[in-house]
C-alpha positions in Angstrom: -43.4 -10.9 27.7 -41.4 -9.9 30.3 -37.5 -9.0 30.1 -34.4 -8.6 31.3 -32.8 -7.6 27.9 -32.4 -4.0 29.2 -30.9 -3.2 32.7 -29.1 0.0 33.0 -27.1 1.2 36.1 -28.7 2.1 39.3 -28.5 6.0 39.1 -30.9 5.4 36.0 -33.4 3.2 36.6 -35.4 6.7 37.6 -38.2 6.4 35.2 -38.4 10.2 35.0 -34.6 10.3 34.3 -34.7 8.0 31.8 -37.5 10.1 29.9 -35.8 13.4 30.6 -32.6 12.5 29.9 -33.4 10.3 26.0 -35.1 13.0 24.9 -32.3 15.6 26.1 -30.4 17.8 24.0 -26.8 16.3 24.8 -28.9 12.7 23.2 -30.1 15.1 20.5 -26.2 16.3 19.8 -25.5 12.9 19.8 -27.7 11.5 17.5 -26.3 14.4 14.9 -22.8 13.3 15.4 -23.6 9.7 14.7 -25.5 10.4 11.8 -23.1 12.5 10.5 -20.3 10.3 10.6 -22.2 7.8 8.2 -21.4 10.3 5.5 -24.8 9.4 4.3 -26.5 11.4 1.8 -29.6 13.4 2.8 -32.0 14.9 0.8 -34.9 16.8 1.9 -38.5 15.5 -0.2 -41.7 16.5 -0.3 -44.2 13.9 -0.4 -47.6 13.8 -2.2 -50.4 12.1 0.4 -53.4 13.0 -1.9 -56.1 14.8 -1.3 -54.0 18.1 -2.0 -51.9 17.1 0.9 -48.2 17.5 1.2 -46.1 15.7 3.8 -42.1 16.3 4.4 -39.0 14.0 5.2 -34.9 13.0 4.5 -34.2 10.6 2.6 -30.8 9.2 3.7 -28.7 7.0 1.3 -25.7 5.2 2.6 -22.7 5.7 1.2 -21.3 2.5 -1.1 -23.4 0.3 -2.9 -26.9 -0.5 -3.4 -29.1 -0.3 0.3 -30.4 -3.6 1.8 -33.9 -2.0 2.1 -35.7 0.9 3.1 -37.2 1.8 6.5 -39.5 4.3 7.1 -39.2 6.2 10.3 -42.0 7.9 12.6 -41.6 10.2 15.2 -43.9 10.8 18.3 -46.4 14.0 18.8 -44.3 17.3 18.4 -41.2 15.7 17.4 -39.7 15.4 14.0 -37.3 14.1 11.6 -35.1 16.0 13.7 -35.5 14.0 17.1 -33.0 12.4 18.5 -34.5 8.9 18.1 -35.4 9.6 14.8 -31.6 10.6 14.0 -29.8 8.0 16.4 -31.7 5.2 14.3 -31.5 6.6 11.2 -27.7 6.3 11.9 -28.0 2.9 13.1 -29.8 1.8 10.3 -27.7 3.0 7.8 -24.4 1.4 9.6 -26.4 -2.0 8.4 -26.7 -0.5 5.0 -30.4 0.3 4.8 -31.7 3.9 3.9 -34.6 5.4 5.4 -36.8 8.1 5.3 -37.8 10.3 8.2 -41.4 11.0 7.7 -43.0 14.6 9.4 -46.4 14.2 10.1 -48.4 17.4 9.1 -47.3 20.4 11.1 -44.5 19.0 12.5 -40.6 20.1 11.9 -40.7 22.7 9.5 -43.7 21.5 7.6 -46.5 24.0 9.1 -47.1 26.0 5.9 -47.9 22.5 3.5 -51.4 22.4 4.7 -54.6 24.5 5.6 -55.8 22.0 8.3 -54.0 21.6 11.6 -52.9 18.3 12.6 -54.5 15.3 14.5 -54.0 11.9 15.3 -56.8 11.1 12.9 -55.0 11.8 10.3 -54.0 8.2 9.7 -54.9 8.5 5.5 -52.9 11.2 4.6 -49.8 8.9 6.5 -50.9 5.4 4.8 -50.5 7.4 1.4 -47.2 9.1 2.2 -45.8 5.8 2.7 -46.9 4.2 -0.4 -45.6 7.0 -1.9 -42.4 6.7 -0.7 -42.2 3.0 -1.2 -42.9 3.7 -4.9 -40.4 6.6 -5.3 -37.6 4.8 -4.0 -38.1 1.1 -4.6 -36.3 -1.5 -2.3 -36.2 -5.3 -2.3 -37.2 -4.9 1.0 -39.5 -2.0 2.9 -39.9 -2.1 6.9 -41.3 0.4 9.3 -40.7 1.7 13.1 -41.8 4.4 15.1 -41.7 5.7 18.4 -44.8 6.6 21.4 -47.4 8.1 18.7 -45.6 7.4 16.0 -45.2 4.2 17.1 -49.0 4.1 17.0 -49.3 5.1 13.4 -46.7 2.4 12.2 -48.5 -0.1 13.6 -51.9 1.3 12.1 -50.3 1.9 9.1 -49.3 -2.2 9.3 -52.9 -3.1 9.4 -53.6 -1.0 6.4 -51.0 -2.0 4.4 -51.7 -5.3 3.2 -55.0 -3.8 1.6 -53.1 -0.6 0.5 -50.6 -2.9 -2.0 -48.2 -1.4 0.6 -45.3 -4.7 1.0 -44.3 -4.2 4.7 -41.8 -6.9 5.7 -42.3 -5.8 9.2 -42.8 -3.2 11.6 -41.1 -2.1 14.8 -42.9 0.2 17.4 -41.5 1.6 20.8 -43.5 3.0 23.6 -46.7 3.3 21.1 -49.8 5.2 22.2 -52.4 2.2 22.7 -55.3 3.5 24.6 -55.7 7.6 24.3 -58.2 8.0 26.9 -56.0 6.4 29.8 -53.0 7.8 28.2 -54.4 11.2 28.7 -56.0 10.4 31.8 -51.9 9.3 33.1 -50.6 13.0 32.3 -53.6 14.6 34.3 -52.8 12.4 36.9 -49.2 12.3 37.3 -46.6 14.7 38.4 -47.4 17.2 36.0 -44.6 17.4 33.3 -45.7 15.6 30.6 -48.9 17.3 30.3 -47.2 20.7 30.6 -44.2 19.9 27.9 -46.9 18.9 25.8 -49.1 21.9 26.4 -45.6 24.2 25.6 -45.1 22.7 22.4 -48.7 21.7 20.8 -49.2 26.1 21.8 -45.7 27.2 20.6 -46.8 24.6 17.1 -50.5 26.0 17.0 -49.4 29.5 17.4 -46.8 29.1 14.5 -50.0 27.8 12.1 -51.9 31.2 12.9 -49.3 33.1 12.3 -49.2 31.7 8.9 -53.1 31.2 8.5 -54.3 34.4 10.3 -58.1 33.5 9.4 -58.2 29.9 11.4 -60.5 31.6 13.7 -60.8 28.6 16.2 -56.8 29.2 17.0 -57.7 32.1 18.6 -56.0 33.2 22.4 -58.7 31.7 24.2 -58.9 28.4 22.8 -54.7 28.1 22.5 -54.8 29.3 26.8 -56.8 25.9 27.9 -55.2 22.9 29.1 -54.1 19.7 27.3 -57.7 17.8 27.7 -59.8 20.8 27.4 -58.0 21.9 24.4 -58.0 18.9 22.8 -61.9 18.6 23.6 -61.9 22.1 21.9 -60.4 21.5 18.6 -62.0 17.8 18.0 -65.7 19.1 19.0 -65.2 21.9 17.4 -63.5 21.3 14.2 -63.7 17.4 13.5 -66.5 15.2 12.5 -65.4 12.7 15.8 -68.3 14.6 17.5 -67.2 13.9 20.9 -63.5 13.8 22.6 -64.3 9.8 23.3 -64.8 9.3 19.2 -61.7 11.4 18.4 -60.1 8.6 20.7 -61.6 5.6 19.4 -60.4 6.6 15.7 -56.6 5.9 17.1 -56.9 3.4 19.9 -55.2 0.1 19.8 -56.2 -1.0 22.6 -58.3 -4.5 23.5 -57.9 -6.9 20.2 -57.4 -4.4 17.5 -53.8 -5.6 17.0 -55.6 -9.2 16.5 -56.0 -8.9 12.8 -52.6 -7.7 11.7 -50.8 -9.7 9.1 -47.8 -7.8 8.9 -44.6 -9.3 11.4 -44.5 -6.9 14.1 -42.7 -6.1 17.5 -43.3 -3.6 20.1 -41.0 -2.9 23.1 -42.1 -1.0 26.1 -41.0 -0.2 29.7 -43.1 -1.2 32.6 -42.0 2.0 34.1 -43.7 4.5 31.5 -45.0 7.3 33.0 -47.4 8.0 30.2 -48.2 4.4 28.4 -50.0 2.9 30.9 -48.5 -0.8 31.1 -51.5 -2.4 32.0 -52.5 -1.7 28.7 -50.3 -3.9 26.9 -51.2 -6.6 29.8 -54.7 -6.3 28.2 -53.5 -6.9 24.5 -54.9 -9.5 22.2 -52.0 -9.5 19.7 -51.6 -11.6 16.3 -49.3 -15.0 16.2 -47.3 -12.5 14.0 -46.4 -9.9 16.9 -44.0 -10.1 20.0 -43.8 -7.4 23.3 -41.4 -7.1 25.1 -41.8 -5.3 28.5 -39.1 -4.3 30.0 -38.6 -3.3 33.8 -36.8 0.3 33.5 -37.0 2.8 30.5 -39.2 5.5 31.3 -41.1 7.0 28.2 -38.9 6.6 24.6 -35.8 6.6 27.3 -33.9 3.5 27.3 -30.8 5.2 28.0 -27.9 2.5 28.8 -25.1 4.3 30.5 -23.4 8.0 31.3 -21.9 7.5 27.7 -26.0 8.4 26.4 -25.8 4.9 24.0 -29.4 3.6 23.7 -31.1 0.0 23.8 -34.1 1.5 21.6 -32.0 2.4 18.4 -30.3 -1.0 18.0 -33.5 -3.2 18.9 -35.4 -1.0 16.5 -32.3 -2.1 14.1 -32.4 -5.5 15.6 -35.7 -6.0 14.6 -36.1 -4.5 11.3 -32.7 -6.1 10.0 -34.0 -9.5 11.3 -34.8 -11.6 8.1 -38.9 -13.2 8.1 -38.9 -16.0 10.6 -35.8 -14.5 12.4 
């Protein structure tokens, strides 16, 4: 559905600016502070995901008395438990009481040297165990999940999986979440440019740290690591995946058309009409389950959401919102 539920000022209704500026370093030093002054505690785990894989997070506890629940938290491609999302609703979460554990996807943060393999968005098993993992090692009356543009992808795979996992979800949040790959990629070769090239800079900068700690991965070598976004993602996946093709390495992740249909688990997923990498004719196209409610709104840019000059996000407390809601709420 359409709504009105977000309208920040005129000077930022600039869907680049809202990007540019909720993903910004002053929202990053912001989402520190704020987590800081819950005076949670934060532990750094490792997680087994089977298969000989190991997965990183926090675990954050609030302070006084027993948590209301935990929520897992997933960030997008090359971010990290560190992000500012991840840390300005961590913060928000815990200011209701519930503790949460910021999950890094393999390679991601400071989690390159757990695993051989490089990451992909694939890798949807090794994230489905993690988080039964976690549910078991730190028991809650009640477990939710959210995450943001891929990560918001993954939580609401990891949803569909869950009821067949043993994995209790009470519900899921997603924000901006990757639905259709293809046209996703097909709106960073086509736009202005900046996405495609941040994304370039830091997949390289994260691929370049894996060689340096796995000299013999042969296929990271200069020429490979000096192609862009499409052709090195073609690369890798023909290469070194059994998806054969680029279009099969994108049908193992899509959500688009009526794969949402089947989910049982209560769900919500908010997204700006304005996104200049989520394509919001895709959600247009959605066939979603009697469980699961969109909300489109008209400004927000990609993950920006960014209410006023004071930095304060709308994505942090819906994510909260929605996760806190009791079933039926």
């Amino acid at each position: 559905m359409r709504s009105t539920v977000f309208d920040p000022p005129r000077w930022l209704r600039n869907a680049h600016v809202q990007t540019i500026v909720g993903t910004s370093t002053l929202r990053r030093r912001i989402g520190e502070r704020r987590l800081a002054a819950q005076c949670a505690t934060t532990t750094p785990r490792i997680i087994d995901a089977g298969e000989g894989v190991r997965l990183s997070g926090l675990h954050d506890v609030p302070r006084g008395g027993a948590p209301k629940g935990l929520a897992l938290l997933l960030h997008g491609w090359e971010g990290s438990v560190d992000s500012s999302y991840m840390r300005l609703t961590a913060a928000e979460l815990l200011a209701r009481g519930w503790s949460t554990f910021r999950l890094n996807f393999r390679d991601h943060g400071d989690s390159h040297h757990l695993n051989e393999d490089i990451f992909h968005s694939g890798r949807i098993d090794e994230v489905v165990r993690a988080a039964v993992q976690v549910a078991r090692r730190f028991p809650a009356d009640r477990t939710v999940a959210a995450g943001y543009s891929l990560g918001g992808n993954f939580a609401l795979r990891l949803a569909l999986r869950a009821p067949a996992e043993g994995l209790a979800l009470e519900r899921v949040a997603a924000v901006c979440p990757v639905l259709d790959p293809a046209r996703t990629m097909d709106a960073m070769d086509r736009g202005v440019g900046l996405y495609r090239r941040y994304f370039e800079r830091k997949w390289r900068s994260s691929l370049l740290r894996k060689r340096a700690l796995y000299p013999h991965l042969s296929h990271l070598d200069d020429g490979t690591l000096g192609r862009r976004l499409r052709e090195l993602t073609r690369a890798l996946v023909e290469g070194h995946t059994d998806y054969g093709t680029l279009d099969g390495y994108f049908d193992r992740y899509t959500l688009a058309g009526d794969r949402l249909a089947a989910l049982e688990v209560p769900a919500a997923i908010l997204t700006a009409a304005d996104d200049p990498v989520i394509p919001v004719a895709d959600f247009d196209r959605l066939v979603l389950a009697p469980g699961t409610r969109l909300t489109v709104t008209a400004h927000g840019g990609h993950c920006g959401f960014v209410r006023n000059a004071r930095l304060d996000g709308f994505a942090e407390q819906w994510v909260a919102d929605v996760l806190d809601a009791r079933d039926g709420a």
